[in-house]
ZAVONU-458977 format. One record per residue: residue in one letter; z, x, y of N, C-alpha, C, O in turn. Coordinates in Angstrom, 1 decimal. Atoms other than C-alpha are relative to their C-alpha. Layout:
BEGIN
<r resn="A" n_up="Z" n_east="X" n_north="Y" ca_up="Z" ca_east="X" ca_north="Y" c_up="Z" c_east="X" c_north="Y" o_up="Z" o_east="X" o_north="Y"/>
...
! end
This chain:
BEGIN
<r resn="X" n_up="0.8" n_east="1.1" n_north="0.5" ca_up="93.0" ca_east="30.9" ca_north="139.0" c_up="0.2" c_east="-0.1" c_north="-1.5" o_up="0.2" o_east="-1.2" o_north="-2.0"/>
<r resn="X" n_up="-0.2" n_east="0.1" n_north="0.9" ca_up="93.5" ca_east="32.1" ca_north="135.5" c_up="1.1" c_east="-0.7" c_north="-0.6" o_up="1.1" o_east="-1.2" o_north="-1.7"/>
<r resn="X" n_up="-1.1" n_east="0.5" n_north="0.5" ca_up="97.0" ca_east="31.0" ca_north="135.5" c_up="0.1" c_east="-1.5" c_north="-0.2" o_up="0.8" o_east="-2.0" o_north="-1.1"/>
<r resn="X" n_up="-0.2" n_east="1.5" n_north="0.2" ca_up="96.6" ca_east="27.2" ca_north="136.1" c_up="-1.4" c_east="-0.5" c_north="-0.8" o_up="-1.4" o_east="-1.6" o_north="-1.3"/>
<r resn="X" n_up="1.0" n_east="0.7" n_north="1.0" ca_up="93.4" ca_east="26.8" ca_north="134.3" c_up="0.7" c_east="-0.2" c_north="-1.5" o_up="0.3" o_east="-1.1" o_north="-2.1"/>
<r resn="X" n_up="-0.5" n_east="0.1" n_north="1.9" ca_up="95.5" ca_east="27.4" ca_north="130.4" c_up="0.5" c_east="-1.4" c_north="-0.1" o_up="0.1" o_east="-2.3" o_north="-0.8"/>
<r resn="X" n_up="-0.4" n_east="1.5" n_north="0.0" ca_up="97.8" ca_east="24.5" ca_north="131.7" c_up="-0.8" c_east="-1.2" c_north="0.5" o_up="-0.5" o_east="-2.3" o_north="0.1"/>
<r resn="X" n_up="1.0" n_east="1.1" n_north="-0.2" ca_up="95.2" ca_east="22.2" ca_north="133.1" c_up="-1.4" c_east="-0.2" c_north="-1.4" o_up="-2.4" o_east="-0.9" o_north="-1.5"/>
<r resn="X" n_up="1.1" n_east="-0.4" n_north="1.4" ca_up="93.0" ca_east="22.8" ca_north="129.9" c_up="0.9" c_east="-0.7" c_north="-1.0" o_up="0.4" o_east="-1.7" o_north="-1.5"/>
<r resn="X" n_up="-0.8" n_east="0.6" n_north="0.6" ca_up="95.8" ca_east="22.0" ca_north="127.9" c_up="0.8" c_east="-1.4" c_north="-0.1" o_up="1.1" o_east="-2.0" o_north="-1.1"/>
<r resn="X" n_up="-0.2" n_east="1.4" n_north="-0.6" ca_up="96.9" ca_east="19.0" ca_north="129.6" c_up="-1.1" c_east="-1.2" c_north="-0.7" o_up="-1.1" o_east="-2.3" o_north="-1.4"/>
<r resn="X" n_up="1.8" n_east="0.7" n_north="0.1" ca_up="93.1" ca_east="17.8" ca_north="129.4" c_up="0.3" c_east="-0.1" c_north="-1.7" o_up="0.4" o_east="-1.3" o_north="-2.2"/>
<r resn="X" n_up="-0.1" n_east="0.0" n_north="1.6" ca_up="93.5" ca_east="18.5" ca_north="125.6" c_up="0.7" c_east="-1.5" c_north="-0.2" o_up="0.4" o_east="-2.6" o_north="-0.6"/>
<r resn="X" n_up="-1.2" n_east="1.3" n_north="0.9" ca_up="96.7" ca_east="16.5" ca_north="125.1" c_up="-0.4" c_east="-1.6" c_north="0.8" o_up="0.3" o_east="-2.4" o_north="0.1"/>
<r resn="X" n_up="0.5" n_east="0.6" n_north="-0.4" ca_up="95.1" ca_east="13.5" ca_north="127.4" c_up="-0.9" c_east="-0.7" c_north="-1.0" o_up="-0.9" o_east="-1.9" o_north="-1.3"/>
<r resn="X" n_up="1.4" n_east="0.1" n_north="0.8" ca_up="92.1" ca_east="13.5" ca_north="125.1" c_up="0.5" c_east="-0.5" c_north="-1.5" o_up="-0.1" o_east="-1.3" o_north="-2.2"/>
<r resn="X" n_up="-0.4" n_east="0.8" n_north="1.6" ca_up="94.3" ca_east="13.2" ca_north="121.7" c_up="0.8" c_east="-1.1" c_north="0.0" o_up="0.7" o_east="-2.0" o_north="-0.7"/>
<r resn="X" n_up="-0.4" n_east="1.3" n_north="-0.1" ca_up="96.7" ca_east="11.0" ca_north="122.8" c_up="-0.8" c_east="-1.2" c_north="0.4" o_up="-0.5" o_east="-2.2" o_north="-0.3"/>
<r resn="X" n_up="1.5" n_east="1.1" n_north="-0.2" ca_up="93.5" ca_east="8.6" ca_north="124.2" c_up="-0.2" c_east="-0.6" c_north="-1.6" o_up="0.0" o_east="-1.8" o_north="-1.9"/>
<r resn="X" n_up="0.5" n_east="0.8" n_north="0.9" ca_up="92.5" ca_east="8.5" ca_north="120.6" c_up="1.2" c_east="-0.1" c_north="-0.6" o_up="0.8" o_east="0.0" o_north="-1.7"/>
<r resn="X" n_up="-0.8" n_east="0.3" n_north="0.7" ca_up="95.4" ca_east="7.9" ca_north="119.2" c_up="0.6" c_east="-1.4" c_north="0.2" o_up="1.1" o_east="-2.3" o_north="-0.5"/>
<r resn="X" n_up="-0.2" n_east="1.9" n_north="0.0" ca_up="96.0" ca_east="4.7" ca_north="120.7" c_up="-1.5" c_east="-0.7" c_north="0.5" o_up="-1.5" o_east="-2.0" o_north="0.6"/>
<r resn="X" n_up="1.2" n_east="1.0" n_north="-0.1" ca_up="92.3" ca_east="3.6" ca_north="121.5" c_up="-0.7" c_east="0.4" c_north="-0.9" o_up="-1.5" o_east="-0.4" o_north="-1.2"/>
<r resn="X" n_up="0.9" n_east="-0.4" n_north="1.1" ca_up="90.5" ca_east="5.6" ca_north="118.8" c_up="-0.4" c_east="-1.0" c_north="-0.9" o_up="-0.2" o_east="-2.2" o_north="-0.9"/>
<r resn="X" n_up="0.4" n_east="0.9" n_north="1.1" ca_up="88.6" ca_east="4.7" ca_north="115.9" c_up="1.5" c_east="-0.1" c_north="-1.1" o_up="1.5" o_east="-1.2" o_north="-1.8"/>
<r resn="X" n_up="-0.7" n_east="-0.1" n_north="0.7" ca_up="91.8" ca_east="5.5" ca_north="113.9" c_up="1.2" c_east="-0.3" c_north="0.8" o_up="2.3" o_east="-0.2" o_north="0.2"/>
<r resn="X" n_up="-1.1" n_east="0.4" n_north="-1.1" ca_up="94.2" ca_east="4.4" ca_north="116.7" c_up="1.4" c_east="-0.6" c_north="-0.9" o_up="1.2" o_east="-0.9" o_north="-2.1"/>
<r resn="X" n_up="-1.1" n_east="0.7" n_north="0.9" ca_up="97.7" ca_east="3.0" ca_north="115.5" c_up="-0.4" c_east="-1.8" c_north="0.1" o_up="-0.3" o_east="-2.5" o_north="-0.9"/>
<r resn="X" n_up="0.5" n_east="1.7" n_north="-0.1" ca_up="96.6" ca_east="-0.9" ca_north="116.8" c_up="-0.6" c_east="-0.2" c_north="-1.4" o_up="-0.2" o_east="-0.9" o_north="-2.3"/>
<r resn="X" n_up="1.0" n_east="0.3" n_north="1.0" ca_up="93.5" ca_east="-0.6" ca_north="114.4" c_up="0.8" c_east="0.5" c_north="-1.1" o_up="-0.2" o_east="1.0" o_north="-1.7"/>
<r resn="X" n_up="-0.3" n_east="-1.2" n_north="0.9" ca_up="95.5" ca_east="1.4" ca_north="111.6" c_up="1.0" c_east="-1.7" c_north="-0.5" o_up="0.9" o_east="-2.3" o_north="-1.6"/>
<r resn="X" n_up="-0.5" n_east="1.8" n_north="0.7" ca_up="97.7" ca_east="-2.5" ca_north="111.4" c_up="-0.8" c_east="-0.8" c_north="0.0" o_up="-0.7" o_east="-1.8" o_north="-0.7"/>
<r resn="X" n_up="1.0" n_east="1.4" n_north="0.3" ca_up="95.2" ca_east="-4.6" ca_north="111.7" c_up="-0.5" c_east="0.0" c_north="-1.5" o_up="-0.7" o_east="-0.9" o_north="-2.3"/>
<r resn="X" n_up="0.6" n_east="-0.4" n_north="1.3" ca_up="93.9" ca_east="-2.6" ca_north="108.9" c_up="0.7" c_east="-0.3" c_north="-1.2" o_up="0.2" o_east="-0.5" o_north="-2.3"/>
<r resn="X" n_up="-1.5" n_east="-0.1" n_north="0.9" ca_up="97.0" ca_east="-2.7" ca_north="107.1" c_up="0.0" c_east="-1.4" c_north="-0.4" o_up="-0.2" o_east="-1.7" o_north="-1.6"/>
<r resn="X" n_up="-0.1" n_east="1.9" n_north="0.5" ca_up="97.2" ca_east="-7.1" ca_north="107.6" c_up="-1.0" c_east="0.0" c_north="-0.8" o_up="-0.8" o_east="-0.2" o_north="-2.0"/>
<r resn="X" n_up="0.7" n_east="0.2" n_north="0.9" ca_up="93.9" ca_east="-7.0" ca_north="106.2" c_up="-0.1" c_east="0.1" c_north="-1.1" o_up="-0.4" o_east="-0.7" o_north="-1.9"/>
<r resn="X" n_up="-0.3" n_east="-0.3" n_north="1.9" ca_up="94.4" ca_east="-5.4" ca_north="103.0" c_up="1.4" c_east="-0.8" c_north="-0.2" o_up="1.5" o_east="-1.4" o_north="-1.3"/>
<r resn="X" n_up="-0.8" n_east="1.1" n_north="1.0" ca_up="97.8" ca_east="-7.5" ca_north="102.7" c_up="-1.2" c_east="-1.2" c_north="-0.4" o_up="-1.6" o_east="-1.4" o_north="-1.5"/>
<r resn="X" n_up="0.9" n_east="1.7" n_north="0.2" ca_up="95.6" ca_east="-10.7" ca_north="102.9" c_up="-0.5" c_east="0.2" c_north="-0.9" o_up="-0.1" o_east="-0.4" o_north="-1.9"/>
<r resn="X" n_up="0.6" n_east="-0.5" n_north="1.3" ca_up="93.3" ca_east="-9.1" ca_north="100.6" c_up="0.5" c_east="0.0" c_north="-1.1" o_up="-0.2" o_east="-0.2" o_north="-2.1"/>
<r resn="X" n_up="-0.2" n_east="-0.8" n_north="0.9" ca_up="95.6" ca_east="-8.2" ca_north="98.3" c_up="0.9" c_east="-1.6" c_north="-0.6" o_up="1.2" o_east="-1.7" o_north="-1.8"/>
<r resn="X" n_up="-0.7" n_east="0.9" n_north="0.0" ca_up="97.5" ca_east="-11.5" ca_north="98.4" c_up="-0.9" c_east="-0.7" c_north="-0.8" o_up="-0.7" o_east="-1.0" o_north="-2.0"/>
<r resn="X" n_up="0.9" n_east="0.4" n_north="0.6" ca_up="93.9" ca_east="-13.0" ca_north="97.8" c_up="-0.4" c_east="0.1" c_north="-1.6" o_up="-0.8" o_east="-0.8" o_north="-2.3"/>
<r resn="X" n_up="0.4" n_east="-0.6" n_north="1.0" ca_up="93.3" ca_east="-11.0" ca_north="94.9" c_up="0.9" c_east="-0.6" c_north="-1.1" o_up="0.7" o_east="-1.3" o_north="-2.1"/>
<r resn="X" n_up="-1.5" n_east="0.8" n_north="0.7" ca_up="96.6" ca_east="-11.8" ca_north="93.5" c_up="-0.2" c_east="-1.3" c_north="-0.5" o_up="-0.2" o_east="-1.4" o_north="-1.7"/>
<r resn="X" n_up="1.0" n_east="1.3" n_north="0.4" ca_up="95.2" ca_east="-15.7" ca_north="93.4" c_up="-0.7" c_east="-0.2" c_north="-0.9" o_up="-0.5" o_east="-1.1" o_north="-1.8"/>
<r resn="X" n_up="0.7" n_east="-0.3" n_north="0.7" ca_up="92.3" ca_east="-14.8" ca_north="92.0" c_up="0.4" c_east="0.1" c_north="-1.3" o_up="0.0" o_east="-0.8" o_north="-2.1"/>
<r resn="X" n_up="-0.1" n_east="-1.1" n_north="1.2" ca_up="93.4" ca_east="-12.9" ca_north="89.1" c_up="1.4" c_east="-1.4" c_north="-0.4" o_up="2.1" o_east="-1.2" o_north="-1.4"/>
<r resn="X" n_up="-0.9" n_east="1.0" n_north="0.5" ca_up="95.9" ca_east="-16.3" ca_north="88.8" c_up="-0.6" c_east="-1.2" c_north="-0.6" o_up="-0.4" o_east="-2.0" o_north="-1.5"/>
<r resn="X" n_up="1.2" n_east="1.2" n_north="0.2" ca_up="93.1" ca_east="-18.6" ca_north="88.9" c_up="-1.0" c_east="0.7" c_north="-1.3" o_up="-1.5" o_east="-0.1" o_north="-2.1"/>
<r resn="X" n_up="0.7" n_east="-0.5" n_north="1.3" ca_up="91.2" ca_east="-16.6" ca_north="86.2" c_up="0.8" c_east="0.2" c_north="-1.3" o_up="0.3" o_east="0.1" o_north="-2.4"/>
<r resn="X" n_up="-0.7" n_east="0.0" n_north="1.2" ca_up="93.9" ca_east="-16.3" ca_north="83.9" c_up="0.5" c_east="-1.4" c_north="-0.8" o_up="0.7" o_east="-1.6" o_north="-2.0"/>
<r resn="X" n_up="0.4" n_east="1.4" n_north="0.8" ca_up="94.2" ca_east="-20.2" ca_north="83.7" c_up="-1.0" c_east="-0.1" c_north="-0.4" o_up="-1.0" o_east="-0.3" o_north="-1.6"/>
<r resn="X" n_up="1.1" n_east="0.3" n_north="0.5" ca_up="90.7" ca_east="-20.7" ca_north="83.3" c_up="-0.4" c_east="1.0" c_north="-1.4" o_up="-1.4" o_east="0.7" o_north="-2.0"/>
<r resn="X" n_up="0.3" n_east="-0.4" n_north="1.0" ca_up="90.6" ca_east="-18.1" ca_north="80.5" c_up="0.8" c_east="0.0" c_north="-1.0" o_up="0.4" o_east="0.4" o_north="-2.1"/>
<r resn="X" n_up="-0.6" n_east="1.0" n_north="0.7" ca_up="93.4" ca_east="-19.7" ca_north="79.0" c_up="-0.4" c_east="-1.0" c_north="-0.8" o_up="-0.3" o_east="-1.1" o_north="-2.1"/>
<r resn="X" n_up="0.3" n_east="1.2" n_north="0.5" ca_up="91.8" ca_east="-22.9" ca_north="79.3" c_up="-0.9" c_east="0.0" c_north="-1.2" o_up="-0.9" o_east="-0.6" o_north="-2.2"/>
<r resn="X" n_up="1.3" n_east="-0.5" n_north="1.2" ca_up="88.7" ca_east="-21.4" ca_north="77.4" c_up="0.2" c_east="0.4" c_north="-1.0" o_up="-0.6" o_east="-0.1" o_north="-1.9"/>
<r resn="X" n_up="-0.6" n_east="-0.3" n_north="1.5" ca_up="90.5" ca_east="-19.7" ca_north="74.7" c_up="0.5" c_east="-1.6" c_north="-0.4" o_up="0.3" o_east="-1.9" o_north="-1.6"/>
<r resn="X" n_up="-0.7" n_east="1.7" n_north="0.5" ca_up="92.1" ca_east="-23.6" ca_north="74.2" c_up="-1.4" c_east="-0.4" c_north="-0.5" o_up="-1.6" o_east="-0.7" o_north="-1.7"/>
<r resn="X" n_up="1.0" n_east="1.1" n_north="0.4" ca_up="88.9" ca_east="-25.0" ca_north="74.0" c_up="-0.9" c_east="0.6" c_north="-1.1" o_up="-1.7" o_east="-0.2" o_north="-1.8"/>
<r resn="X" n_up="1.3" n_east="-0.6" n_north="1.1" ca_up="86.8" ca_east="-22.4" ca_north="71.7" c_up="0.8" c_east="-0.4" c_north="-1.3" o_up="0.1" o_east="-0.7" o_north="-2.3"/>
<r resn="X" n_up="-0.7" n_east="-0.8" n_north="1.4" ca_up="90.0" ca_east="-22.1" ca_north="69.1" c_up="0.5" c_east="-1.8" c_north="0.0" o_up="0.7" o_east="-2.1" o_north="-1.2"/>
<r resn="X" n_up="-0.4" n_east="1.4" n_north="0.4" ca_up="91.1" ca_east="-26.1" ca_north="69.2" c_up="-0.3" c_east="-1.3" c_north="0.6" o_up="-0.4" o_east="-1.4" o_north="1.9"/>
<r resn="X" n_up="0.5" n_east="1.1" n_north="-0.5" ca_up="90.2" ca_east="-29.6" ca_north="69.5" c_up="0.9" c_east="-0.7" c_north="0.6" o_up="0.4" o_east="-1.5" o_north="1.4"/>
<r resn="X" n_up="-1.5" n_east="0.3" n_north="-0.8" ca_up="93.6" ca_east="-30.7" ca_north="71.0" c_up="-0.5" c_east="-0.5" c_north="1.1" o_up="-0.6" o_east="-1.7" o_north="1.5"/>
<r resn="X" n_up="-0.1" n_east="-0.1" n_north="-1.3" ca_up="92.6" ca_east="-29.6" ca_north="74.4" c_up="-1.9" c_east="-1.1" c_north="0.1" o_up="-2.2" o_east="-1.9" o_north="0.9"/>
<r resn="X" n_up="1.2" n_east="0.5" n_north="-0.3" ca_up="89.1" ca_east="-31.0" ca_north="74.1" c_up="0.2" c_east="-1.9" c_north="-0.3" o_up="-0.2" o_east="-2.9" o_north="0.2"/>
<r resn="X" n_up="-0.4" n_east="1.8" n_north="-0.3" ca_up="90.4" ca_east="-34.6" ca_north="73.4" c_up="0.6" c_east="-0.1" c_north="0.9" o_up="0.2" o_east="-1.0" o_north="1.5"/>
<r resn="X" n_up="-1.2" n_east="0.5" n_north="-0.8" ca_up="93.1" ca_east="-34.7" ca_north="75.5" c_up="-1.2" c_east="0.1" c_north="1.9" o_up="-1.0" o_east="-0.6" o_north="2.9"/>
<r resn="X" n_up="0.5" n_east="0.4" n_north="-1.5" ca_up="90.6" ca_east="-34.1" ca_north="78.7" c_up="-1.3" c_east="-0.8" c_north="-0.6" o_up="-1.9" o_east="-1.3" o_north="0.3"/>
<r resn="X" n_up="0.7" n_east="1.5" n_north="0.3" ca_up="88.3" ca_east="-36.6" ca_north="77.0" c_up="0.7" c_east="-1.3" c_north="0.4" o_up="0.4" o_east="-2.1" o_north="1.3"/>
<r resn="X" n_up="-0.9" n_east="1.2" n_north="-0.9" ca_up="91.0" ca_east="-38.9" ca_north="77.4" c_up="0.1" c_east="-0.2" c_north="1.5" o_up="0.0" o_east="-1.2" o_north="2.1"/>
<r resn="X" n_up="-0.2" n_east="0.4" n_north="-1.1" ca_up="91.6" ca_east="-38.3" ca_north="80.5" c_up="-1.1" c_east="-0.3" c_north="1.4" o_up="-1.0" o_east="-1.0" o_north="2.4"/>
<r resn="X" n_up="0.6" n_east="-0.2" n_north="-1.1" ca_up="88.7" ca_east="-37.5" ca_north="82.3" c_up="-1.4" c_east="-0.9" c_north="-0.6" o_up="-2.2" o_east="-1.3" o_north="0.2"/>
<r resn="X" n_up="0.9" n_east="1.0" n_north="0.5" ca_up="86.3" ca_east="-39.6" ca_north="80.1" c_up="0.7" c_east="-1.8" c_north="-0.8" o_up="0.0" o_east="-2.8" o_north="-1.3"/>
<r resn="X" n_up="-0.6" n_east="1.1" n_north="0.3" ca_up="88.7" ca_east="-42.4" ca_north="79.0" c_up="-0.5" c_east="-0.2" c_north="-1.2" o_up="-1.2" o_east="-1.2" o_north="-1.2"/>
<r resn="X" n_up="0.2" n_east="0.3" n_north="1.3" ca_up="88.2" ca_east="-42.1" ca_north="75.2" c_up="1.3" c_east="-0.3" c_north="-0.6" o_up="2.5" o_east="0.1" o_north="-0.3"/>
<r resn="X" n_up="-0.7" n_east="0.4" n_north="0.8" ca_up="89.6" ca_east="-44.0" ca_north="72.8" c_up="-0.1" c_east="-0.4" c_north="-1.2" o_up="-0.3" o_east="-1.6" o_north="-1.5"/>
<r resn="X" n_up="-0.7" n_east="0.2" n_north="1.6" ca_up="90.3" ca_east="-43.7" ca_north="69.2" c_up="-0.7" c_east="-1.1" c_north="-0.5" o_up="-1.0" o_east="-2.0" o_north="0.4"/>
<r resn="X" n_up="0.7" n_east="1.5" n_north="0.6" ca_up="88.7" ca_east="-46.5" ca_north="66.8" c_up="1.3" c_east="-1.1" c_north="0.5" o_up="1.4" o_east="-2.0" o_north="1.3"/>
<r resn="X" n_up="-1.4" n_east="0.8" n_north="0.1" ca_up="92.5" ca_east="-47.6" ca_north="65.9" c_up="1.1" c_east="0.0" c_north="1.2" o_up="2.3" o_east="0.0" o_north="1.0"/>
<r resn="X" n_up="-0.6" n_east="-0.4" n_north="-1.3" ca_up="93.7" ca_east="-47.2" ca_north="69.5" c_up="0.0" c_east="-1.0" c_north="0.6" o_up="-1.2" o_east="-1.4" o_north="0.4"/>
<r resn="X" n_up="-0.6" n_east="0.9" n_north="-1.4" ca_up="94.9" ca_east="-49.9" ca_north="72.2" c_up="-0.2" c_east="0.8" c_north="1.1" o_up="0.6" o_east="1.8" o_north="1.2"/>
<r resn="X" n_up="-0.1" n_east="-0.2" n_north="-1.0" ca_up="93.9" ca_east="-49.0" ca_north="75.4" c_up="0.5" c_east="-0.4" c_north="1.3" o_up="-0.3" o_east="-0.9" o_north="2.2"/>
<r resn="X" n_up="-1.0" n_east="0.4" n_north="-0.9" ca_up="96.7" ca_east="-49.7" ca_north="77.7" c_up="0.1" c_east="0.7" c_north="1.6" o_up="0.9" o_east="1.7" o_north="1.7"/>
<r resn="X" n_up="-0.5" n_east="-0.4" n_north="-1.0" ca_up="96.7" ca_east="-49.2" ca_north="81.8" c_up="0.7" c_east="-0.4" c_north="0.8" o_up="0.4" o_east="-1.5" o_north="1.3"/>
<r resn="X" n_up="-1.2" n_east="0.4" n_north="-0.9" ca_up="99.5" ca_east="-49.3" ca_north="84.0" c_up="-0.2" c_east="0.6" c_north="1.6" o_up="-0.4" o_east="1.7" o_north="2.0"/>
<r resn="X" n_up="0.3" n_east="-0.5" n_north="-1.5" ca_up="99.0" ca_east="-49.5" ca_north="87.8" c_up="1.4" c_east="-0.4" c_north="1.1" o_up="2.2" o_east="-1.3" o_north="1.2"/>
<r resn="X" n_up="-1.7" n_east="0.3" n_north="-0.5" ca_up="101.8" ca_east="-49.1" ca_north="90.0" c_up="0.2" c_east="-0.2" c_north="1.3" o_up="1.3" o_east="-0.4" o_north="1.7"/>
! end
């Protein structure tokens, strides 16, 4: 009896780690999923940190010169100059 219980015990073992290794909490399935999500994340982030470096761009433009602050006057409020013609073209 002693002799087949080591290998049935053993067996039972490697049953039990292999289990978690593909359905575990740490399984290889979940271990990519895990993986895509941090790409996405990280892709995200990437954006982010793209989209913040225009807008603090834009902000240094607008604290340090009046350039930027006319030029979206013009555009986004349609200002115009005393000595200015305002000319639009529709196409």
């Amino acid at each position: 009896m002693g002799n087949r219980f080591v290998p049935l015990a053993l067996t039972a073992l490697l049953v039990i780690i292999h289990a978690q290794l593909w359905f575990g909490r740490g399984s290889i399935p979940n271990v990519a999923h895990l993986h895509d999500q941090l790409d996405e994340q990280n892709k995200k982030n990437q954006e982010a940190l793209l989209a913040n470096n225009r807008l603090s761009a834009e902000v240094r433009d607008l604290k340090e010169g009046l350039e930027m602050v006319e030029e979206r006057a013009r555009m986004e409020l349609g200002m115009v100059k005393s000595n200015e013609i305002f000319v639009q073209i529709s196409k």
